[in-house]
matplotlib code that plots the C-alpha trace (Angstrom):
import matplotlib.pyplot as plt

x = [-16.2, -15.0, -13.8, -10.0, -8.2, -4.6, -2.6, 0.5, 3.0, 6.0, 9.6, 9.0, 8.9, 8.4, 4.8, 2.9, 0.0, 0.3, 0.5, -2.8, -4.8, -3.1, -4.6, -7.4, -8.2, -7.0, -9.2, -12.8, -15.0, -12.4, -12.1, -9.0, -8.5, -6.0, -5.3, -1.7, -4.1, -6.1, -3.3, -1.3, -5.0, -4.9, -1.5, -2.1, -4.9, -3.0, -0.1, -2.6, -3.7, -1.2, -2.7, -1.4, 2.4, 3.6, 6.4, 8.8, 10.8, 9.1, 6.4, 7.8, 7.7, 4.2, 3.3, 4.1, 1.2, -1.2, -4.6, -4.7, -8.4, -9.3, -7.9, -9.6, -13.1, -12.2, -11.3, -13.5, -11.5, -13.9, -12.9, -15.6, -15.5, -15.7, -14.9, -14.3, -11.2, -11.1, -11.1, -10.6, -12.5, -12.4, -15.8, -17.1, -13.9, -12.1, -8.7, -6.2, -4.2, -1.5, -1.2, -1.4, 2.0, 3.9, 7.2, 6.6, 3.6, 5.0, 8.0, 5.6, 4.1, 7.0, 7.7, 4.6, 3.8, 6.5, 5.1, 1.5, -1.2, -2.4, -4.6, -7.9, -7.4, -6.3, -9.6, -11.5, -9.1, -9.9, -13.8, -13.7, -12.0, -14.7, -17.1, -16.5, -14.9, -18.6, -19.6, -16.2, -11.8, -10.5, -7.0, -5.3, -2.2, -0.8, 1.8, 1.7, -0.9, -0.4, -0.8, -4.2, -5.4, -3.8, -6.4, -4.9, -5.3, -1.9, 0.5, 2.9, 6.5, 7.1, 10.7, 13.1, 16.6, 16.9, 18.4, 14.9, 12.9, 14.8, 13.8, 10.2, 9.8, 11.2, 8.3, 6.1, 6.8, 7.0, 11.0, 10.3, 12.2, 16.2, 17.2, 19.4, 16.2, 14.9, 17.1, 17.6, 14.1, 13.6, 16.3, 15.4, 11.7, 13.3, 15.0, 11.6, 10.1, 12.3, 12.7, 8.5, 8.9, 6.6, 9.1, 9.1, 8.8, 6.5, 6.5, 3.6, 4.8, 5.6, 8.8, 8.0, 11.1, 9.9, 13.3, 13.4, 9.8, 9.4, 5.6, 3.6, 1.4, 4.2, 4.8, 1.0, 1.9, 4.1, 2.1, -0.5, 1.4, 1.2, -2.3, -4.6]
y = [19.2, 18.2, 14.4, 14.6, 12.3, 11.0, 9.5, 7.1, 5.8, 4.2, 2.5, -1.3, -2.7, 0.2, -1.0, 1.0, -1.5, -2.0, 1.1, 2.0, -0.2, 1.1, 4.5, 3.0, 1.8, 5.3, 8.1, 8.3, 7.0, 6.2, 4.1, 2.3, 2.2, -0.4, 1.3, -1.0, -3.8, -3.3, -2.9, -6.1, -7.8, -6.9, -8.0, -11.2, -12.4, -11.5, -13.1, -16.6, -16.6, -19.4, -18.6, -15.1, -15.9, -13.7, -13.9, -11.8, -12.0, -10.4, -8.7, -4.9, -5.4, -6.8, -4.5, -1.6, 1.2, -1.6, 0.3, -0.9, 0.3, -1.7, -4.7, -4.3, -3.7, -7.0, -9.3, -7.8, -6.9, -5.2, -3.2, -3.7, -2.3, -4.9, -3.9, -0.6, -1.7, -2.8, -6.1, -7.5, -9.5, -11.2, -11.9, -13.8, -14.6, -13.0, -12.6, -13.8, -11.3, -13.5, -14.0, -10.0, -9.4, -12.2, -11.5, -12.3, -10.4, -7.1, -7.3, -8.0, -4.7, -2.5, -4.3, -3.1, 0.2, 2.2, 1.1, 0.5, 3.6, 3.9, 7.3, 5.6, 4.1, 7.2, 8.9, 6.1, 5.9, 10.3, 9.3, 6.4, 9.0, 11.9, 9.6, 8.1, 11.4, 12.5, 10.1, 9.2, 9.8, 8.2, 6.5, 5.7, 3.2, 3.4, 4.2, 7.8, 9.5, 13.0, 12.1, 10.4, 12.3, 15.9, 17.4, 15.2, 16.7, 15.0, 13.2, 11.5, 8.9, 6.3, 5.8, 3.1, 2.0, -1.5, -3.4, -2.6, -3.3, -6.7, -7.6, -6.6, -8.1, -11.4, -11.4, -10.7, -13.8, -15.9, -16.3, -18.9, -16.7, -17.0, -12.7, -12.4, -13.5, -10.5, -8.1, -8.3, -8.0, -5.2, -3.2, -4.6, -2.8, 0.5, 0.7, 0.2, 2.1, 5.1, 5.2, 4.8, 8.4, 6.5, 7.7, 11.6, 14.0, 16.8, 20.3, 19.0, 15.7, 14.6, 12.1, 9.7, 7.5, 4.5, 2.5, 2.9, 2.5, -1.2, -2.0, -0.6, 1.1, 3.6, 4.0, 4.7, 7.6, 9.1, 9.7, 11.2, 13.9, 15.3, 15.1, 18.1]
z = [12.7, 9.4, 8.2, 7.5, 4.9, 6.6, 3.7, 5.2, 2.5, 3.8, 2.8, 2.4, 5.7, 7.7, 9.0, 7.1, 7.4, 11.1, 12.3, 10.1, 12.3, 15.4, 14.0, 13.0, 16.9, 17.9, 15.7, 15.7, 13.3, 10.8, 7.8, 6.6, 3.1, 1.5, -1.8, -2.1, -1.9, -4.8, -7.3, -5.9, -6.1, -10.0, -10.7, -8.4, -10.2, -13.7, -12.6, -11.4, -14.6, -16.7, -20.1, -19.2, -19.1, -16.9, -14.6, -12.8, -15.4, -18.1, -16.1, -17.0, -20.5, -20.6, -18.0, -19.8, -20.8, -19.2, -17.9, -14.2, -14.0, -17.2, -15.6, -12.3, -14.1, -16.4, -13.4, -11.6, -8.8, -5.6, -2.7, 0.4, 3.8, 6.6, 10.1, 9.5, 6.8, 3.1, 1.8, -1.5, -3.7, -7.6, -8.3, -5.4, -3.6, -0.9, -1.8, 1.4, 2.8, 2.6, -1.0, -1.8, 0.8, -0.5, -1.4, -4.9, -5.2, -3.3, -6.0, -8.7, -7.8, -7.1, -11.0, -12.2, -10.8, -12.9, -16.2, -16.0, -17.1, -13.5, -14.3, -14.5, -11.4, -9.5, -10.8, -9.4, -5.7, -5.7, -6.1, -3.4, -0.7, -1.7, -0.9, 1.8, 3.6, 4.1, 6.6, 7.8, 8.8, 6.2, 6.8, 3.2, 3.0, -0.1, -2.9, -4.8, -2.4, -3.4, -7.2, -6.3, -4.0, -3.9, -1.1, 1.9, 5.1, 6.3, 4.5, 6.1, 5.1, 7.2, 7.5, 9.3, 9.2, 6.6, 9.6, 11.3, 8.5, 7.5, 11.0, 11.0, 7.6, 8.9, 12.2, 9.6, 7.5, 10.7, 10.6, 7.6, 5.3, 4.5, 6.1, 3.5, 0.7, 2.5, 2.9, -1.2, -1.7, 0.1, -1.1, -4.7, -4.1, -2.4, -5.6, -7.6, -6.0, -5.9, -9.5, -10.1, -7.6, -5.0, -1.8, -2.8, -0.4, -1.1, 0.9, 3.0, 3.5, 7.0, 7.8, 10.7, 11.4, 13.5, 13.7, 17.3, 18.2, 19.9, 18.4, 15.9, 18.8, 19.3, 15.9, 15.1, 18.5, 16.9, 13.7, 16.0, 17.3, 14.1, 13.7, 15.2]

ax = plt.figure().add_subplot(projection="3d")
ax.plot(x, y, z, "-o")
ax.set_aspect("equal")
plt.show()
């Protein structure tokens, strides 16, 4: 039997992340790639950098035509496997979770994905799935699947009302967050990300809407009804 590539892109706060390692518990010998991760880990470590001046402020402008891969290769950002998902590293380090899906980082992206040259990058994300499809399911979380990788065997949307995913958004930061702050910034980012084209449906793309699923383990179910 053939390795099949699942792609799952999702509106901000869905639980696109969490139900990928429901999946992942749930389909055999499968990978979980974290392509969001390595573009917020390239504008996280430009945006750490003081001598580079960026903020939120005037991250589009500088942002604008930058090559993502060329950045990645010049920080040296890595992507390495480690129980069966990818994890991020600059240089040596191992870049926290935490830091990459901070709400000032996840803006900073949705800032940055709709001017940056991100064509190098997608060359390299379409080489990293061909490779690893030969030995494994690969799972993909990310933005602008079909662009990187046209070839997906299932593509789905993740989809959930903004009262839902205020609410998730606000378990995921622990309650420590003001909702409203929250509720802004993620309809700041749908709007971001709409107009980068990142939430377009394409004529194979599947619509999961998870509002009234209670964990992310019936979410990841109903994804898997889909999947043959």
């Amino acid at each position: 039997m053939k390795n099949i590539v699942i792609g799952i892109e999702g509106y901000v706060g869905a639980g696109k992340t969490s139900i990928c390692r429901e999946l992942l518990k749930k389909i055999p010998n499968s990978i979980l790639l974290h392509g969001g991760n390595l573009y917020r880990a390239v504008v996280y470590s430009l945006m750490q950098n003081k001598e580079n001046g960026l903020s939120l402020n005037n991250l589009k402008e500088n942002f604008d035509n930058i090559d993502i891969k060329q950045a990645m290769d010049k920080l040296d950002v890595k992507l390495k496997i480690e129980n069966r998902e990818t994890v991020i590293y600059v240089g040596d380090k191992k870049i926290d979770e935490e830091n990459l899906q901070s709400q000032d980082n996840s803006l900073a992206v949705s800032i940055a994905g709709g001017t940056a040259d991100n064509k190098g990058l997608y060359i390299f994300g379409k080489n990293l799935i061909d490779g690893y499809k030969k030995s494994y399911n690969v799972i993909v979380s990310g933005r602008d699947l079909m662009n990187i990788y046209p070839d997906l065997d299932y593509h789905f949307l993740i989809t959930a009302s903004l009262e839902a995913r205020v609410k998730r958004k606000c378990i995921q930061y622990n309650e420590s967050m003001d909702t409203e702050k929250i509720k802004q910034n993620i309809i700041k980012r749908d709007e971001l990300q709409e107009k980068a084209g990142y939430y377009k449906k394409y004529s194979n793309t599947i619509e999961v809407d998870v509002t009234e699923c209670k964990n992310a383990g019936m979410s990841a179910d109903k994804v898997l009804q889909y999947i043959k």
